[in-house]
TORTORVEX-445149 format. One record per atom (N, C-alpha, C): x, y, z. Coordinates in pm, whole numbers, plus 50000, padded with zeros to 5 digits. Example, Ala and Ser with C-alpha at 12.3 -4.5 7.8 and 13.67 -1.06 7.14 Angstrom:
2
513194943150780;512304955050780;513204967050780;512854977550708;513674989450714;512905000350787;
END
This chain:
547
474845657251162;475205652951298;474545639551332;473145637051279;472535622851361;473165611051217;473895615751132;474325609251038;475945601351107;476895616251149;477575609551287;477755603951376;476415601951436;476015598951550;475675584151539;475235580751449;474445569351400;475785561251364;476905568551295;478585556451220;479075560651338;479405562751477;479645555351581;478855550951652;477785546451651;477305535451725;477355519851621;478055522851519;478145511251418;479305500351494;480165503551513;481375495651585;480965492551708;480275498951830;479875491451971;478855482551895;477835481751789;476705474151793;477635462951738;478585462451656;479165454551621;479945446351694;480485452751785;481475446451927;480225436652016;478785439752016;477605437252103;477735421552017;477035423651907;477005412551820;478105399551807;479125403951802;480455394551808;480385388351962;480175396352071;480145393852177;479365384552259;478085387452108;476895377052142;476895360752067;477545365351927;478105351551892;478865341351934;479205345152056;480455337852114;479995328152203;478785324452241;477705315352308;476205315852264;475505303752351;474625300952308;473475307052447;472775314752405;471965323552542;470805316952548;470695314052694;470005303252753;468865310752908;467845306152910;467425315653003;467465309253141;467645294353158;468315286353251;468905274653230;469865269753301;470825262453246;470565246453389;469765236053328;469435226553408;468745234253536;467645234453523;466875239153641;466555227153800;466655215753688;466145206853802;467295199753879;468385205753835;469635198053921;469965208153979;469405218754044;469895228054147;471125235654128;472225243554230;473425245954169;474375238754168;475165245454057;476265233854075;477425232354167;478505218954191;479135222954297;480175233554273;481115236754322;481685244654377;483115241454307;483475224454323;485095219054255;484765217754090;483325222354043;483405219053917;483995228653829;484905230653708;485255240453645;484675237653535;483835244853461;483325250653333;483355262253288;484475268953293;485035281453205;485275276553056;486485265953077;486935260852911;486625247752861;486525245052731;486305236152686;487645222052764;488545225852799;489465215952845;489075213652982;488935225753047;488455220953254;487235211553251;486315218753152;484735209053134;485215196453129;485915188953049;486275175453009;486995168253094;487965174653156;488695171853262;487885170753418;487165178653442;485895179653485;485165167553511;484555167053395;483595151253384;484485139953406;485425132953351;486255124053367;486705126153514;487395129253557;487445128953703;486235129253807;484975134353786;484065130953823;483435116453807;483755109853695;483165096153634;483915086653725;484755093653689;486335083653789;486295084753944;485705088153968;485085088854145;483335088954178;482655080454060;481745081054047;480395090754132;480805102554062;480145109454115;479505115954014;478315109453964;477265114653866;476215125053870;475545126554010;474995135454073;475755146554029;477095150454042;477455163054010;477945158453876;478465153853809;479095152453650;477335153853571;476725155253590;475355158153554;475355175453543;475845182653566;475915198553612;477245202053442;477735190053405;478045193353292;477675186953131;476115188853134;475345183853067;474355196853024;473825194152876;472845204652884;471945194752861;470795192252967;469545185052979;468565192452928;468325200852828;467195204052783;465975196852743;466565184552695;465635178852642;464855173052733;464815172852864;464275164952947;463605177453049;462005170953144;461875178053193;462655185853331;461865194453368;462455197453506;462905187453643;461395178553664;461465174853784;462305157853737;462365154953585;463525144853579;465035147653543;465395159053587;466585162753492;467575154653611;467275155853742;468315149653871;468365132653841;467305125453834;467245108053799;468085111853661;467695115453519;468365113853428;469465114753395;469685127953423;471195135453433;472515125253493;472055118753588;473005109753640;473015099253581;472285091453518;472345080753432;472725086653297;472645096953241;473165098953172;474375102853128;475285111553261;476305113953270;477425100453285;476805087553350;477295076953403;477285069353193;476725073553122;476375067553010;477345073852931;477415083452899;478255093252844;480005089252869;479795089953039;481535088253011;482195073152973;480985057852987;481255046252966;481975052852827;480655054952717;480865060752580;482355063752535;482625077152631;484045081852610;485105072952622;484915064452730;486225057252810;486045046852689;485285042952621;485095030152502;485545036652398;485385049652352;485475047852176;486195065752191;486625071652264;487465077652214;488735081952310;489975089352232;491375093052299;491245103152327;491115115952412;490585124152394;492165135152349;491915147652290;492755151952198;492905165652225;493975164252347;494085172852457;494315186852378;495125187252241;495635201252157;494185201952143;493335196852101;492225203652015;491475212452153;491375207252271;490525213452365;491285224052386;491475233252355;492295247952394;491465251752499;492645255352649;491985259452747;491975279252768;490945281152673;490565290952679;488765290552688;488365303852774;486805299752815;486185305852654;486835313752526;486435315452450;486815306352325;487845294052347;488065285352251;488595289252141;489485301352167;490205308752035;491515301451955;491565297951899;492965287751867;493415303151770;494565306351909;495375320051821;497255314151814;496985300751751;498545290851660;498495302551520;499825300151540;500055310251405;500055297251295;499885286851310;500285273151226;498835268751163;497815271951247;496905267651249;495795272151094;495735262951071;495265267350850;493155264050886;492695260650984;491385259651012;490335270151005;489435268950943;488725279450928;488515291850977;488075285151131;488015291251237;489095296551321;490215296051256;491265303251352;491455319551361;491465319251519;491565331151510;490145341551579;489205329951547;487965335051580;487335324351717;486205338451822;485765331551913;484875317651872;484855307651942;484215293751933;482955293452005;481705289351984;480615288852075;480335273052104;480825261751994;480945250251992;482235244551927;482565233251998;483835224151958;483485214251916;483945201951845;483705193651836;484755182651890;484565173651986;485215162352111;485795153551943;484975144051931;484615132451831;483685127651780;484045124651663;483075112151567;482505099951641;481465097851646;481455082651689;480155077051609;480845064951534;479375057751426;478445052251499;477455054351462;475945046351521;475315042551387;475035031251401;473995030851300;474575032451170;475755034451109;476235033950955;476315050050969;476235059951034;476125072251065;477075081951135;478335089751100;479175092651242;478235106351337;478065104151455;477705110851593;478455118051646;478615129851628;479155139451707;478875139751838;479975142651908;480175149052064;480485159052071;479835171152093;480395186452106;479775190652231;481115201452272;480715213052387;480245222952281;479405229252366;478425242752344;478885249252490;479375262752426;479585274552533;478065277552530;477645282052662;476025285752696;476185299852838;475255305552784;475025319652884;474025319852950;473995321553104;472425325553146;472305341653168;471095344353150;471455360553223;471825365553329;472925376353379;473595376553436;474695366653485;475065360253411;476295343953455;477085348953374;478075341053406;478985338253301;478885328653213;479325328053104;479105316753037;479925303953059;479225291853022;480245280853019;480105266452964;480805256352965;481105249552884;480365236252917;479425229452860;479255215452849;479075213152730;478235195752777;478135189352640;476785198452564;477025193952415;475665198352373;474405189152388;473285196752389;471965187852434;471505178152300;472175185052172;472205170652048;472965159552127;474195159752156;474955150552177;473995145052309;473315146252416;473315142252538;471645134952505;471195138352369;469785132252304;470855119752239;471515116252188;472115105952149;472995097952239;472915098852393;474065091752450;473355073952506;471715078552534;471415063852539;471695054852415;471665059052272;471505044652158;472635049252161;474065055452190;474895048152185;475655035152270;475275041352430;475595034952483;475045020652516;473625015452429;473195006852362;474544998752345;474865002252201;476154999352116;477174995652190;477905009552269;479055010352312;479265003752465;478235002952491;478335003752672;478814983852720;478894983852824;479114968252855;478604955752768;479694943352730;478644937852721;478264929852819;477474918252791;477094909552875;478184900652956;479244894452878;480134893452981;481174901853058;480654915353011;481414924053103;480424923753254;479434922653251;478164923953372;478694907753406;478864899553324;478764887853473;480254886053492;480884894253491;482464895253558;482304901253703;483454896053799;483764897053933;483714912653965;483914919654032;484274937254077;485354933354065;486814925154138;487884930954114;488574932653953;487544920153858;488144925753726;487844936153690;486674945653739;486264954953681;487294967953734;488164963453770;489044978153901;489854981853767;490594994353777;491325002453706;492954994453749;493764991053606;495614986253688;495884997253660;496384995753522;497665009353513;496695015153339;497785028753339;497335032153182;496135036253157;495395035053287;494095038753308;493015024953211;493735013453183;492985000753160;492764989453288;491524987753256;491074976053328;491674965753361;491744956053467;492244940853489;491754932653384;490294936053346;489954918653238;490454922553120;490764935253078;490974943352956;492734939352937;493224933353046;494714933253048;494924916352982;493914912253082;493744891353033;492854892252925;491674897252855;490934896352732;492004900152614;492244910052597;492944915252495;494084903952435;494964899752528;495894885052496;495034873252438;493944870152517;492874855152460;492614858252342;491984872052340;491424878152200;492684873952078;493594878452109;494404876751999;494904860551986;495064855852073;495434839452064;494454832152008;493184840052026;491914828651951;491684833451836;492554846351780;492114848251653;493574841751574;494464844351599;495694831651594;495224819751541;494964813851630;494644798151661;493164794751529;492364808151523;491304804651422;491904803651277;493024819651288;493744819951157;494434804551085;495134796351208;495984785251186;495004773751158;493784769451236;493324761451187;492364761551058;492024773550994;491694777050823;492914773450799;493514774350811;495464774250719;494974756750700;495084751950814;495044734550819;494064731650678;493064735150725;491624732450690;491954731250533;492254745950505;492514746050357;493574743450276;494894740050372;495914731350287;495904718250323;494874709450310;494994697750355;494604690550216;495564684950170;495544677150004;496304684049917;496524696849953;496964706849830;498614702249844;499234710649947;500544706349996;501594718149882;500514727449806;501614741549730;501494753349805;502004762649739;502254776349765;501784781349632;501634794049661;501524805549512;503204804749454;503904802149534;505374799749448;505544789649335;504694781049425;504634766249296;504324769549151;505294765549085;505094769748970;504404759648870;502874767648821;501884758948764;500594761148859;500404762148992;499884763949070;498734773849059;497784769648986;496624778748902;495244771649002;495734768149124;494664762849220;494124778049267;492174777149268;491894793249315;491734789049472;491894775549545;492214774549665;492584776649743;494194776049626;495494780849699;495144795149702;494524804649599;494914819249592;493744821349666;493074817949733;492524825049847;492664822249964;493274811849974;493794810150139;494854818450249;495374829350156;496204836350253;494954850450281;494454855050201;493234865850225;491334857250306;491094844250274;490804839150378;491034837550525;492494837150555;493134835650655;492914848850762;493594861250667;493444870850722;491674876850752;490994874750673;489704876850699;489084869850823;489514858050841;489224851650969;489714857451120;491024863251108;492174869851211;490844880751210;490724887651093;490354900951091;488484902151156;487964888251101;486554887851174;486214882051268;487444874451358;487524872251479;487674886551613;488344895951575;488764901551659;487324917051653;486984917951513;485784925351523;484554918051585;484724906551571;483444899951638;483824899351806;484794900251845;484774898651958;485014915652048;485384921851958;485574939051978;483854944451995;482964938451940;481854942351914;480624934752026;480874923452075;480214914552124;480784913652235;481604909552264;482234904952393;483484912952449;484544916352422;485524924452492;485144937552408;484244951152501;484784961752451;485094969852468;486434971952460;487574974952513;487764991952534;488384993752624;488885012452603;489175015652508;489055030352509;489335038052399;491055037552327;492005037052464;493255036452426;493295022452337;492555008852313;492564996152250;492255001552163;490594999352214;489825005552048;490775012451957;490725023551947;491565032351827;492885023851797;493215015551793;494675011951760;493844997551660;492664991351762;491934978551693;491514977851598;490764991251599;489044994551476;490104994151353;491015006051354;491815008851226;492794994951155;492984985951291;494024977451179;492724965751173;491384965251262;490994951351167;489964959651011;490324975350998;489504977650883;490574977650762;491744975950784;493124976250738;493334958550688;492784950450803;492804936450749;491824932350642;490484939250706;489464937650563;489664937450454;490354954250449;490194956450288;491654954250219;492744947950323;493914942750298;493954927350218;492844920350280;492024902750234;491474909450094;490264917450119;490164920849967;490754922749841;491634936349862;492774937149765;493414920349742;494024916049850;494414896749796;494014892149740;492774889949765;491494880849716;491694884349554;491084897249501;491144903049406;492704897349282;493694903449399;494924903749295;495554887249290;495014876849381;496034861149336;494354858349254;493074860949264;492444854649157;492354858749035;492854873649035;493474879648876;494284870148865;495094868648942;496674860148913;496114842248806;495274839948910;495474824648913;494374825248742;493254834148782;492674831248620;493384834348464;494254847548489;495444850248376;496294837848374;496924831648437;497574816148443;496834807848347;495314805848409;494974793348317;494704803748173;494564813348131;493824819248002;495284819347900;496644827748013;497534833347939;499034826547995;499904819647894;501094813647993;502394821847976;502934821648107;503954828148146;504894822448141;504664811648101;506154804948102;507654808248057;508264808448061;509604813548019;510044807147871;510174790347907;510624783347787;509634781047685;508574783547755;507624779947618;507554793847521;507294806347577;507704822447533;508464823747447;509474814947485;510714816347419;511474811447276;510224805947300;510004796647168;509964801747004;510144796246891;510224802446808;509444792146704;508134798446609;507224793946553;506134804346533;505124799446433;503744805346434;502994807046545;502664823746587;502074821546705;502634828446839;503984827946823;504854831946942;504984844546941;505064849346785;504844866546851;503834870346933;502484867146897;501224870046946;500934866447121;501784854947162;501734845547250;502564860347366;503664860847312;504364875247414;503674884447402;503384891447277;502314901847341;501454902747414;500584891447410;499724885447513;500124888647668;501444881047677;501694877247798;502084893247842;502874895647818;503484912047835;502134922747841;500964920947761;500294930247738;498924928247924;499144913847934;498064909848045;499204913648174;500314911248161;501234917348286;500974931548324;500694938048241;500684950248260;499174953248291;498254949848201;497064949248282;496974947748427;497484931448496;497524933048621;498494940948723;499034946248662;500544955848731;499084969748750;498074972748681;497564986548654;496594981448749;496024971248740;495084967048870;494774966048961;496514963348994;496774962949135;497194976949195;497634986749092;497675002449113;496305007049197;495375002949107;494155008849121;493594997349224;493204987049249;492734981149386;493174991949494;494804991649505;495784995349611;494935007549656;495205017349541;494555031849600;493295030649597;492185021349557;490945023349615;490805022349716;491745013049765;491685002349963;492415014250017;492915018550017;493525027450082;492775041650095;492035047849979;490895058150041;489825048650097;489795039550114;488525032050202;489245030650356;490125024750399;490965027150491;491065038150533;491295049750485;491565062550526;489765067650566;488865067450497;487655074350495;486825066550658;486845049550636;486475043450751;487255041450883;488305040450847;489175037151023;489575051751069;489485061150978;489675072951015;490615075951097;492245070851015;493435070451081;494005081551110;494255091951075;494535103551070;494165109551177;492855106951238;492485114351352;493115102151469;492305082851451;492805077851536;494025076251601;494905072351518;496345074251503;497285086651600;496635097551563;497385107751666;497755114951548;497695111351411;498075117051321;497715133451269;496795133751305;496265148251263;496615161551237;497505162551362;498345174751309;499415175451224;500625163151158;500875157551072;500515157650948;499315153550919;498725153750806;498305163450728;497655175350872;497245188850860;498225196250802;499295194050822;500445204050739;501055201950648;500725184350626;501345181450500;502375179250503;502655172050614;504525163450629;503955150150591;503245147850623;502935130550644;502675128050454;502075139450380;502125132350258;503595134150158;504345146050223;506155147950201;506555137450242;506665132150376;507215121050388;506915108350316;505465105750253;505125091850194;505745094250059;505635104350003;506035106949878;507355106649860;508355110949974;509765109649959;510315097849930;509655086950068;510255077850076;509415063049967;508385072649854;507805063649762;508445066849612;509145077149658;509405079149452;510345071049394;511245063949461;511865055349384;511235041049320;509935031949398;508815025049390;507955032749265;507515046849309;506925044149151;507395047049063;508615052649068;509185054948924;509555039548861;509725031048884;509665018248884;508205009548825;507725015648906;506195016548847;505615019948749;506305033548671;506095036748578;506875034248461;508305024548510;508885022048381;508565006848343;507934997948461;507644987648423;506134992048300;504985004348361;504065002648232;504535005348116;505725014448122;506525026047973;506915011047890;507365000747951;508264989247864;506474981347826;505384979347874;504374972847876;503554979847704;503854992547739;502895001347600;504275001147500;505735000647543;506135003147374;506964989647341;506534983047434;507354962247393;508774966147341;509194972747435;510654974347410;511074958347443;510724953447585;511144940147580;509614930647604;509454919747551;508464912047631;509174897047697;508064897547781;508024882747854;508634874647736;509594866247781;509864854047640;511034860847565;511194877147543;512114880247431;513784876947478;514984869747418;515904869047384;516474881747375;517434887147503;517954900347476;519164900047498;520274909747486;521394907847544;521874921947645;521374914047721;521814932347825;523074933247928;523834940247917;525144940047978;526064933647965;526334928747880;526964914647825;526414901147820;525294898847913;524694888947969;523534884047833;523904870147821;522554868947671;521364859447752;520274865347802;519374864547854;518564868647741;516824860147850;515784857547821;514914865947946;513704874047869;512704880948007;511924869148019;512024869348209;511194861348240;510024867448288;510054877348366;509074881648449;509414899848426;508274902348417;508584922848435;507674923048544;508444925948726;507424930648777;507214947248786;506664949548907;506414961248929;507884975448971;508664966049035;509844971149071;511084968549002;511054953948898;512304948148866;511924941548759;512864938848691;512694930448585;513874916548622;512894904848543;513804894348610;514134887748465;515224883648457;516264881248360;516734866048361;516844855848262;517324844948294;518304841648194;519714840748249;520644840748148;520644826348086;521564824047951;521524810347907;522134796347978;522364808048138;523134790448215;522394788148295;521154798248327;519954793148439;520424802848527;521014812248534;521254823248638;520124830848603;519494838048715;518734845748725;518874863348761;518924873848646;519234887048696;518554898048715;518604900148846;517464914148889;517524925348830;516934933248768;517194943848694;516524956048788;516524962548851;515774974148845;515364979048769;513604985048745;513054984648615;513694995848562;513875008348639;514105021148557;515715022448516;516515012648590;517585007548526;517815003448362;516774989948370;516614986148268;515664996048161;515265004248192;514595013748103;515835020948036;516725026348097;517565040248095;518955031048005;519615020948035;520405013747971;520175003447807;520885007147707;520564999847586;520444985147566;519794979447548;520384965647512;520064954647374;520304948247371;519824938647210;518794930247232;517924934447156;516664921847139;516614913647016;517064905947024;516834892546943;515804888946860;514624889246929;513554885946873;512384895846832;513084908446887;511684917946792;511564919846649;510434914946602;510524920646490;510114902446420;511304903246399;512274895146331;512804881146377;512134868846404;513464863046542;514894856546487;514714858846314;516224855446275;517344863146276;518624867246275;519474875346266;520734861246215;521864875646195;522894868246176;524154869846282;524924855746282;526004858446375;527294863146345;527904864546384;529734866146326;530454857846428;531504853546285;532614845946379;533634853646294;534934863146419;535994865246302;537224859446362;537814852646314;539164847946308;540744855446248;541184854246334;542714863646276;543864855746188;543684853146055;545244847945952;545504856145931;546734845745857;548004852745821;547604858545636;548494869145608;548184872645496;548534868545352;548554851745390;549074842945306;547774833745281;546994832845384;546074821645408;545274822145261;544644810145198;544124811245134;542424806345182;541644822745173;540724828045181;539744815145120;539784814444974;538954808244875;538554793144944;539954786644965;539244773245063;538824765345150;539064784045237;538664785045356;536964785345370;536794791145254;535464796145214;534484785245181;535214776545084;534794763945090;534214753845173;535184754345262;535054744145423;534104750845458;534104762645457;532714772145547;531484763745534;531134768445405;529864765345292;529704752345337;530134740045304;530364726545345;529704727345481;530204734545556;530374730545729;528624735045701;528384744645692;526984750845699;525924742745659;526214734745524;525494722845464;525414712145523;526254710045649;526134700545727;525314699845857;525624709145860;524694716746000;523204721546004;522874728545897;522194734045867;520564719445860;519514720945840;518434718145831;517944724945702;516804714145612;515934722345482;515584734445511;515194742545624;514414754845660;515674761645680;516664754745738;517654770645753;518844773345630;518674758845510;518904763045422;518544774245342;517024777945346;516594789245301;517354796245322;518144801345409;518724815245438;520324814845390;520644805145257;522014807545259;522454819645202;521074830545165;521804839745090;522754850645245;522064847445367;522824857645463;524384849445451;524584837245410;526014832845431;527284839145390;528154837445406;529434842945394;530644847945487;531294843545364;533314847145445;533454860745403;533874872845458;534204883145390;535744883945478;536674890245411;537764903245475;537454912345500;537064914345646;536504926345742;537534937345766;538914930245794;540004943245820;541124932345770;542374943745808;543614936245804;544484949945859;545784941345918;546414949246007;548244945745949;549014950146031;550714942046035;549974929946056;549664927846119;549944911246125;549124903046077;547924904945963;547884896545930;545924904545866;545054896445819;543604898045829;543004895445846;541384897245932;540754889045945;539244887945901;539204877045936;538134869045831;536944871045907;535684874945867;534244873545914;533324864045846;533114858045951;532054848745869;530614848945924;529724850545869;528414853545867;527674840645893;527164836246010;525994825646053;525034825646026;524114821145954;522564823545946;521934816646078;521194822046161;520404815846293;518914821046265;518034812346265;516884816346309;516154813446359;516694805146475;516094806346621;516984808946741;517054819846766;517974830346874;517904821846965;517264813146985;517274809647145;518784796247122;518744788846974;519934783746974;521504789546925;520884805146827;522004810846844;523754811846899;523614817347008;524654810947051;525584797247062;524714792947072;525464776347082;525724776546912;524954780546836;525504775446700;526714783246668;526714791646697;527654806046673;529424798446719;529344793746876;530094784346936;530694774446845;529574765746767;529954750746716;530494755846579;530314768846487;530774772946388;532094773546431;532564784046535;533564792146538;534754777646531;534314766646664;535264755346701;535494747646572;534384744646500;534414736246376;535544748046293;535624757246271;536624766746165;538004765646213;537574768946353;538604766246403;539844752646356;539054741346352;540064728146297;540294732046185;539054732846080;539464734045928;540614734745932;540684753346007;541974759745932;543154750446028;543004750946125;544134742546178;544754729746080;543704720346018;544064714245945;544514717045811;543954729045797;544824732345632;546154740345657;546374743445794;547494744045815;548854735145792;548084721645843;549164712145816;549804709345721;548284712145569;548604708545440;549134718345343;549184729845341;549524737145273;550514749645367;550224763745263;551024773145296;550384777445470;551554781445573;550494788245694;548994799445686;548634792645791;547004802045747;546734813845897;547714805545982;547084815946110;548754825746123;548704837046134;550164848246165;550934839946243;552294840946248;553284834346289;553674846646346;553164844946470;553224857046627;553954851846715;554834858046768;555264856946918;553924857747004;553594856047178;552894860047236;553124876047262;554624878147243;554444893247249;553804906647149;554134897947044;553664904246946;552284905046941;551814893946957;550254896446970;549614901147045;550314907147167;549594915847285;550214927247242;
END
């Protein structure tokens, strides 16, 4: 029986306990600020907040002090402090944060009972919340309510007495600066949006003088130069830091003046902090990827016509070039996503942004990923062509009919330059997935064909002749070497007649064609002329017949 007796009192002691976790028990709650008033609500973490701000906003600190836990201070100063501190606190808020009305659930037990909700704590009573982050010192500072009990009270909601021990060195930091104190009262009045009058005229100067700083570095540093990074040759590290200079200036104008002189509400702030930490490490990544650029230039050349070239040397010369493209294609992979968990970890967009609940469920990285997979698959076929030199920078290919030269493999496209100076965009994973002819791997000689259609009278043998001849004429000591690829053969024959293949020796693709051209036209007469002299050599066709 006392074995019974004892496993039901297990569940009330347990109900006692839970009941007691649910605040923080206090044996008085600000003694030296008397009671509190009467319009104040501190049941929930949302009335408390709502609470103070409307109290701040009718400056009434004396009572916005009643939602403070002043422990740390004595009795007979808790009334002087409490009000300077409450007056400190909400500058704080109104400067550096949005406040994040879903997170304050107006319940006096802070239960977040969202069926959506994946947080630790869901589901369960809250004794503390946490408001916001705020950095001091290289350090982020919490702002939290603490639910608190006196005996016999009810319990209720202020700040915590950590947070209210940290509100003077922030408001150090955060609070006015100096030309906010020698400004008029009416700039200091509330317009709209709940922003200030000087906050309406600063914010515009702010940006015009970081403008105007950006433009005159621009001057400063293109003055003699007179290129672009387009300029081709343009291996100035001048030029490749003047657009991430630029922005660093935009970007350390507006923190220097965010920090020193205008500082601004919370609704500014959060939109400011994140894009000038976005400009930082946006200049960096630049900085980084045009002085990769500009030092691979002078070490390794990209040139097209020189690539293209054919001699001792030129294989090695494309691998080169193709093999350092891809290096910086992987560089700039990896800069990108370093700056971007630095961005994410410091501007702390996700929360500033409004983003949070978004992110929390994992749309926001569905959505980046949706609208990124065609970019990196692109990405990944520009490295796939980099590791197996299907094509390089410089190689002679023939893709789609088109007899092009690679000029450039970027990240998204491959750029193509045909033999009339046209230029063709490839999409890389295009150009991955479709076959085409390379000229110069390997090997950069090949052979051409020219076939011609006679009649089945023509005589072959002195046709063959003229060939040989023509080739001996054309030809150079070095591409004599190759007369063993020469030759006339009979490839087919049909009704009307057979035709003749004749075999070009080329071994330099890049003149290929054109020689292929000056063969075919030069055969072309021969036979025309041995037409004149002897038996017919080309079929004696109607046009109908021959279609």
């Amino acid at each position: 029986m006392f074995v019974f007796v004892a496993a039901l009192g297990v569940p009330v002691h347990a109900q006692e306990n839970a009941a007691t976790s649910s605040w923080y028990s206090l044996d008085i709650l600000n003694p030296g600020l008397g009671p509190a008033p009467d319009d104040i609500d501190r049941t929930t973490p949302r009335s408390t907040v709502e609470s103070f701000l409307a109290l701040g906003r009718d400056n009434r600190w004396d009572d916005a002090a009643h939602l403070l836990d002043l422990a740390g201070w004595p009795d007979d100063e808790q009334r002087d402090v409490g009000a300077a501190l409450a007056r400190q606190l909400f500058v704080v808020i109104d400067r550096k944060i949005v406040v994040n009305w879903y997170q304050l659930l107006d319940r006096p037990d802070a239960l977040d009972a969202r069926a959506a909700s994946e947080t630790a704590m869901a589901g369960e009573p809250r004794r503390s919340l946490l408001l916001a982050l705020v950095e001091l010192g290289g350090r982020p500072i919490s702002l939290r309510l603490n639910r608190v009990k006196e005996p016999a009270r009810d319990p209720v909601w202020v700040f915590s007495r950590q947070t209210v021990d940290n509100v003077p060195d922030l408001y150090a930091v955060y609070g006015p600066s100096r030309l906010e104190r020698w400004l008029p009262e009416p700039l200091l009045k509330r317009a709209f949006w709940n922003l200030r009058v000087w906050e309406l005229i600063g914010l515009p100067v702010m940006i015009a003088l970081a403008i105007a700083l950006g433009r005159l570095t621009y001057a400063m540093m293109s003055r003699g130069l007179g290129r672009t990074r387009r300029d081709e040759g343009s291996t100035s590290i001048l030029v490749a830091l003047r657009p991430p200079v630029i922005l660093v200036v935009v970007a350390g104008t507006l923190a220097i003046c965010t920090k020193n002189l205008f500082l601004f509400s919370g609704r500014i702030d959060t939109v400011l902090s994140p894009m000038i930490a976005v400009g930082f490490v946006t200049a960096t990544i630049w900085a980084i990827v045009n002085l990769a650029d500009t030092i691979m230039d002078r070490l390794v050349s990209f040139d097209g016509d020189v690539l293209t070239e054919v001699g001792e040397g030129q294989e090695r010369k494309r691998d080169m070039a193709t093999k350092v493209a891809a290096i910086r294609r992987a560089m700039i992979v990896v800069v990108t996503i370093a700056g971007m968990g630095i961005i994410l970890r410091e501007a702390n967009i996700m929360q500033t942004l409004g983003f949070s609940l978004l992110a929390s469920a994992g749309a926001f990285t569905v959505i980046l990923a949706f609208a990124a997979r065609n970019m990196l698959a692109n990405v990944m076929a520009s490295l796939q062509i980099a590791l197996n030199q299907s094509a390089r920078i410089g190689d002679k290919i023939v893709y789609d009919g088109h007899l092009c030269s690679v000029e450039r493999i970027n990240f998204t496209f491959v750029q193509l330059r045909e033999w009339t100076g046209k230029r063709i965009v490839v999409p890389v994973i295009d150009f991955v997935d479709e076959p085409f002819e390379n000229w110069t791997m390997r090997d950069p000689a090949l052979i051409g064909e020219v076939r011609l259609k006679l009649a089945h009278t023509a005589d072959v043998d002195a046709l063959r002749d003229r060939y040989f001849k023509l080739l001996d004429e054309i030809d150079s000591e070095d591409e004599k070497a190759l007369e063993t690829n020469r030759g006339l053969y009979v490839a087919n024959h049909d009704a009307f007649g057979l035709e003749a293949l004749f075999l070009i020796p080329c071994p330099d693709p890049n003149a290929a064609w054109a020689r292929i051209c000056e063969v075919r036209e030069r055969m072309l007469a021969e036979a025309a002329e041995m037409q004149t002299e002897a038996k017919p050599i080309f079929p004696m066709l109607s046009p109908f017949e021959a279609g």
